[in-house]
C-alpha positions as CSV (number, residue, x, y, z in Angstrom):
1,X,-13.1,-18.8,-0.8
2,X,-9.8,-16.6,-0.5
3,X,-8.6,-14.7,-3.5
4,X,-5.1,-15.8,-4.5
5,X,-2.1,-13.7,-3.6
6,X,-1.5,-11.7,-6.9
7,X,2.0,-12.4,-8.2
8,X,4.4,-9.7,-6.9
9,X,5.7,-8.9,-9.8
10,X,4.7,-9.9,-13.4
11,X,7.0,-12.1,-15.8
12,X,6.8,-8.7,-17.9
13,X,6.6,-5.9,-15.6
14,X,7.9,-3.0,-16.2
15,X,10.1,-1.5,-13.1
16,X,10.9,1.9,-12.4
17,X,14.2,2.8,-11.2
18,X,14.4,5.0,-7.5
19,X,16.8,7.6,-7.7
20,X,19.1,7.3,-10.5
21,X,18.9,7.8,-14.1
22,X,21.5,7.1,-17.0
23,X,21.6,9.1,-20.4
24,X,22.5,6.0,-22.1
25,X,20.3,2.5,-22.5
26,X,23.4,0.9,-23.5
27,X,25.4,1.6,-20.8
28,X,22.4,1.7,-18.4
29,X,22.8,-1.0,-15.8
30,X,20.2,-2.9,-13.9
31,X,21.6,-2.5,-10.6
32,X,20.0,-1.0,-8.1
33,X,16.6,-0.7,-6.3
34,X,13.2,-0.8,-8.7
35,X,9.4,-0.8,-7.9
36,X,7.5,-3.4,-9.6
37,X,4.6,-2.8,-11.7
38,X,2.1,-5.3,-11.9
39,X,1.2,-5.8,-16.3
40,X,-2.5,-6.7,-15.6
41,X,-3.8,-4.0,-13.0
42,X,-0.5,-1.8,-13.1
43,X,-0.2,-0.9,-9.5
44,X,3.2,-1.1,-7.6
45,X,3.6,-4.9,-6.0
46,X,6.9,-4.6,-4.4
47,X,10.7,-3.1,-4.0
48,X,13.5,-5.8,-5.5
49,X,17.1,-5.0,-5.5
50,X,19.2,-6.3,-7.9
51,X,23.1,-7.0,-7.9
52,X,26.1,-7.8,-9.6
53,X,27.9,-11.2,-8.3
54,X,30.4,-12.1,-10.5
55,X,28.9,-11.2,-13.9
56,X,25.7,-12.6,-13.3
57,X,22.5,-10.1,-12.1
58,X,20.6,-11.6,-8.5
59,X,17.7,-10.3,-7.6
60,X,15.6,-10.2,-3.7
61,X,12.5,-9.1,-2.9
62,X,12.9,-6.4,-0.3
63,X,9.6,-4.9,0.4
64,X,6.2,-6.1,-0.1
65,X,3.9,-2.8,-1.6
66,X,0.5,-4.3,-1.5
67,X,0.6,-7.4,0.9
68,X,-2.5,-9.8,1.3
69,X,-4.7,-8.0,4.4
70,X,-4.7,-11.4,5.6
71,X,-1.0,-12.5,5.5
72,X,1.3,-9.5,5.4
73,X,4.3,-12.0,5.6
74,X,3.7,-14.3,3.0
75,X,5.9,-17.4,2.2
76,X,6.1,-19.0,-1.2
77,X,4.1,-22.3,-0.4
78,X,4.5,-23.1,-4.7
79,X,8.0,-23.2,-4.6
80,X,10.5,-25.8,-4.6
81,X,14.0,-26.8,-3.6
82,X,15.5,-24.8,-0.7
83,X,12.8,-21.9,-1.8
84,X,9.9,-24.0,-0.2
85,X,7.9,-22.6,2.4
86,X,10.3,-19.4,2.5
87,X,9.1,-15.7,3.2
88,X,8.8,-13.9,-0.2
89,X,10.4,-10.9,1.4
90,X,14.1,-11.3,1.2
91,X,13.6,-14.2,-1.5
92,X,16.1,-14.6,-4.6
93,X,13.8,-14.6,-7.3
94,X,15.8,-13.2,-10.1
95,X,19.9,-15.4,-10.9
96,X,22.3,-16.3,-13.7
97,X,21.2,-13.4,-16.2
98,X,24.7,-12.4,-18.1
99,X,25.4,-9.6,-20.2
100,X,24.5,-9.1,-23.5
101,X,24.7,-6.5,-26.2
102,X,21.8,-5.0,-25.8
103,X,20.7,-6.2,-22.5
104,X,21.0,-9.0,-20.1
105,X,19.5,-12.7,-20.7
106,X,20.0,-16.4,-19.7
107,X,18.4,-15.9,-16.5
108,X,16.0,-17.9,-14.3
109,X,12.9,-15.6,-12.7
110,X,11.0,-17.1,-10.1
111,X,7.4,-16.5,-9.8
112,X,6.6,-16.7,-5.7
113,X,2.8,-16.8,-6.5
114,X,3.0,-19.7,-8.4
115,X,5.9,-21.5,-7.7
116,X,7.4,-21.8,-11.5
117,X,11.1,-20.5,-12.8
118,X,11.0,-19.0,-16.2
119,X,14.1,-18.2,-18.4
120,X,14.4,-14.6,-18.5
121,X,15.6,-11.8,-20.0
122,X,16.2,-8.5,-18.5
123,X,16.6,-4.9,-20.5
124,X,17.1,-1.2,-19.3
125,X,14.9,1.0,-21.1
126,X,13.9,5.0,-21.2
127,X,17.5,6.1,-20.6
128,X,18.3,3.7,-17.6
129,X,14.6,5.0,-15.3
130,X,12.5,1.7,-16.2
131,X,13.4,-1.9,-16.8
132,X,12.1,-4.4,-18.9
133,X,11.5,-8.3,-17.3
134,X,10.3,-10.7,-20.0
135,X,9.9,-14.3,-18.5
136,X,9.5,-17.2,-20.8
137,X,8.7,-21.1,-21.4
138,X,11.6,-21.9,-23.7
139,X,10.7,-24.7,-25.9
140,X,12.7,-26.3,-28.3
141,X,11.5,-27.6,-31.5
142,X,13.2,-29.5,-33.6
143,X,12.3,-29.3,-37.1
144,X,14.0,-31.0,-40.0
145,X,15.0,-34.5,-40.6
146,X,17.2,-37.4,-39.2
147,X,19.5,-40.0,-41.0
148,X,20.7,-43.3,-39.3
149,X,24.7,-43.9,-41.0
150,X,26.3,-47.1,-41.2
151,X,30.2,-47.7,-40.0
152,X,32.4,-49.1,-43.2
153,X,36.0,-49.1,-41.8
């Protein structure tokens, strides 16, 4: 039985930034070229550049690090939409994150291995030379109680 292609990046990888540093986390920005880091065996995965379009952060996959030995091209078979059966390298996987005050959130991440999106957030960290990718379920619970009015005029 084939192993499963490990995700190329995980929902909170850590990224190191290639070449450029800021002094200041606040005014760091995320655009640019970072090497994913893989949470669980934390070995690079791939190269992703992120950009600006509009106000809202995008983000492709540009280079593959560790590719399966048996498919060094692979395509996201998970995914949906017009992301079905597409080649994970030069896939959008990161859209629609917006600035914050302390970072950048409201985004979708997609997860090629898999197939899901996640809301995301996305924060520059250790003065602009890593970032921080959190991917998440977001649930919402509705806690409290409920009242059914009646019209009198």
């Amino acid at each position: 039985m084939k192993k499963p292609f490990r995700a190329i990046f995980s929902l909170t990888a850590l990224v190191t930034l290639q070449g450029i540093a800021w002094a200041d986390d606040a005014n760091a920005t995320p655009v640019g070229s970072w090497k994913t880091i893989d949470d669980k065996t934390h070995q690079a995965r791939s190269i992703v550049r992120i950009v600006e379009v509009n106000g809202e952060l995008r983000g492709r996959i540009e280079k593959l690090l560790a590719p399966p030995k048996d498919d060094p091209d692979p395509i996201c078979k998970k995914c949906t939409g017009d992301k079905k059966n597409k080649p994970v390298r030069g896939l959008e996987f990161l859209w629609g994150f917006k600035r914050e005050a302390k970072g950048w959130s409201d985004g979708y991440v997609l997860d090629p291995e898999e197939g899901q999106t996640y809301h995301g957030s996305i924060q520059v960290i250790d003065g602009g030379k890593r970032l921080k990718l959190f991917g998440y379920v977001r649930v919402i619970i509705k806690i409290g109680r409920g009242q059914v009015w009646e019209r009198v005029d």
